[in-house]
N, C-alpha and C positions, 0 to 999 in steps of 0.2 A: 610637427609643423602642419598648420593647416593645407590644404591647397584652395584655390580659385579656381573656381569654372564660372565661365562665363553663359551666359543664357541669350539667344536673342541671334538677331540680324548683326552682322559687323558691317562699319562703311571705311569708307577711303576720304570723308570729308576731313577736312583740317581746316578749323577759323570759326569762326562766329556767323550767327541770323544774320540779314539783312535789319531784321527789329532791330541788335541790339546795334548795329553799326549808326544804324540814322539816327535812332532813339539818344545817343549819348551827344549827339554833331550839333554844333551854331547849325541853323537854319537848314535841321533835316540834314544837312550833309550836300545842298546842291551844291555842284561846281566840282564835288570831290571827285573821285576814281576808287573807283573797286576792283577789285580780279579775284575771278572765282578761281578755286584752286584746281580745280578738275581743266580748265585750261590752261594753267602752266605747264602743262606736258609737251607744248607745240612750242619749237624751237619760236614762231614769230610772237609778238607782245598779241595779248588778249585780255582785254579791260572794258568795264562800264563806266563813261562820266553821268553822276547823275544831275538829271533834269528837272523832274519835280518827286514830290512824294505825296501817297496820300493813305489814310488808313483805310482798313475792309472793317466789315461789320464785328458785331463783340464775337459770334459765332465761328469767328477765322480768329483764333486765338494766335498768337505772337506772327501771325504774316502782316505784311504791305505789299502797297503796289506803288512802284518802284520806276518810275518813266526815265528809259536811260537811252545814253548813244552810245553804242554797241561797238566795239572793233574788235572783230575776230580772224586770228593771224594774218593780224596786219593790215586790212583791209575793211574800211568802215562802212558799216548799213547806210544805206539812203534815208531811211527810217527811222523812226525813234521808235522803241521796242518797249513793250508794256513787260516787269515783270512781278509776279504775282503768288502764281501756284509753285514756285521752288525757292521764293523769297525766304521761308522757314526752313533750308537745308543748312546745319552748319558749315559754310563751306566759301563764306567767304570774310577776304580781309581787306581791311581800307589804304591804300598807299599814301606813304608821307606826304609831305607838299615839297618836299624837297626831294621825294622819289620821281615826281609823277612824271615833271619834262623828258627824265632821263628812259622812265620806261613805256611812255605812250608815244617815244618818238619811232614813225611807221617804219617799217623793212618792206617796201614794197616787192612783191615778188614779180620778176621779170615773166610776160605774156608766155607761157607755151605754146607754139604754133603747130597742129597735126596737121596729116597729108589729107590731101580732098579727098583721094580713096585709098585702099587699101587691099591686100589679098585674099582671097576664101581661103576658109581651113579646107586641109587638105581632101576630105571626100567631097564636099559641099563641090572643090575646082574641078574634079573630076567628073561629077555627074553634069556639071553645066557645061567642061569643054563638051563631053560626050553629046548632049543633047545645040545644042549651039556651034558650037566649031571652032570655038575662040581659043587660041592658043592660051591666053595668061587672061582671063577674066578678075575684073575687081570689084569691090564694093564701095560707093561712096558711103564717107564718114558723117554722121548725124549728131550734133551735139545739143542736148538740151541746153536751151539759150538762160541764164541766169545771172545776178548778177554777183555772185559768189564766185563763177567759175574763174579760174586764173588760166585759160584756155582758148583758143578759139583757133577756126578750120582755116588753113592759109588761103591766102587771098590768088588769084590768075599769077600765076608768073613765079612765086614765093615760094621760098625753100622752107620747109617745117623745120622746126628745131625738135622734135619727137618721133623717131622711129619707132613703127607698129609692124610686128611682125608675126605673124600666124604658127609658127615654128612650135615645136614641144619644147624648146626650149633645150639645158643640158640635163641628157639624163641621168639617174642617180648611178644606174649601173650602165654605163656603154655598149656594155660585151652582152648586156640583152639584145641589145638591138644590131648587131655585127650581124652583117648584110641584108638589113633592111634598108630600102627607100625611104628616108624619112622629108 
C-alpha cells in the first residue's frame, strides 16, 4: 500500500476565495454577508455585508477588492473596510438569506468599567514608599482610547466592575513560598 506525504505549508482555512463567492452571486453578491472562518472562533457573530465590489489588475490573479461592513464580535466598524490583499485566502463562506437575520443579530457586550488607579507591583511600592512616605501609593490607569475597546476608566464617584490586582496571583506550589511576605 502506498503512503501519502504531503509537501508544503498546511492552513486552517475552510471555504472558498472571495473571487469565487462574488464571481458566482446576482450582482457581485452586494447586500449579501460573508464570515471568514478564522472568526468563528469568538463566541460573538463576526461577518462582512458586502457593499461594493471591484476587480484588480490581470497581474492580482483570482483576488478582489471587496468594500464591506465589518462586525467584529459583535461590534460594528464606523467604517467601511477595503478588503483586498486576503480576498484570495480560501477561507471564507457566504451565509443563507435565511441565515443571515438569525446570525448577524448583535450580542452587545456589556461596558467594562476599571478603577481610575491602581496598586504598584510589589518592589516598584516599596522603593516609592521609601523614597516619598506614602503609605499605600497608586498608579492611575491609562487606556488607549479606541473604538474597538469594550472598556472604559470609571467615571468620579463609580464603582468599576473590573478588579486589578498587582498580586502573583495563586502559586503552583505554595509550600515554596511558606513564610514569605507575598
Amino acid at each position: 500500500m502506498a503512503t501519502v506525504k504531503y509537501i508544503g505549508r498546511t492552513t486552517d482555512f475552510r471555504g472558498k476565495t472571495l473571487w469565487e463567492i462574488v464571481g458566482n452571486l446576482k450582482n457581485f453578491g452586494v447586500g449579501r454577508v460573508v464570515v471568514r472562518s478564522m472568526m468563528e472562533r469568538y463566541p460573538e457573530p463576526s461577518f462582512m455585508r458586502i457593499v461594493k465590489v471591484e476587480t484588480l489588475p490581470d497581474e492580482e490573479i483570482r483576488k478582489v477588492k471587496v468594500t464591506v461592513e465589518k462586525t467584529f464580535r459583535g461590534r460594528k466598524y464606523p467604517k467601511l473596510i477595503e478588503i483586498s490583499s486576503v480576498s484570495y485566502k480560501a477561507d471564507y463562506r457566504l451565509l443563507h438569506k435565511h441565515e443571515e437575520e438569525a446570525y448577524c443579530r448583535g450580542i452587545e457586550q456589556p461596558v467594562k468599567i476599571v478603577p481610575r488607579d491602581i496598586e504598584m507591583p510589589p518592589l516598584l511600592r516599596q522603593f516609592v514608599q521609601r523614597e516619598t512616605g506614602k503609605a499605600e501609593p497608586r498608579i492611575p490607569v491609562r487606556l488607549r482610547e479606541s473604538i474597538y475597546n469594550n472598556y472604559r476608566i470609571a467615571r468620579e464617584g463609580e464603582n468599576p466592575t473590573v478588579e486589578i490586582s498587582m498580586g502573583l496571583g495563586k502559586p503552583a506550589s505554595p509550600n515554596l513560598y511558606a513564610g514569605c511576605e507575598l
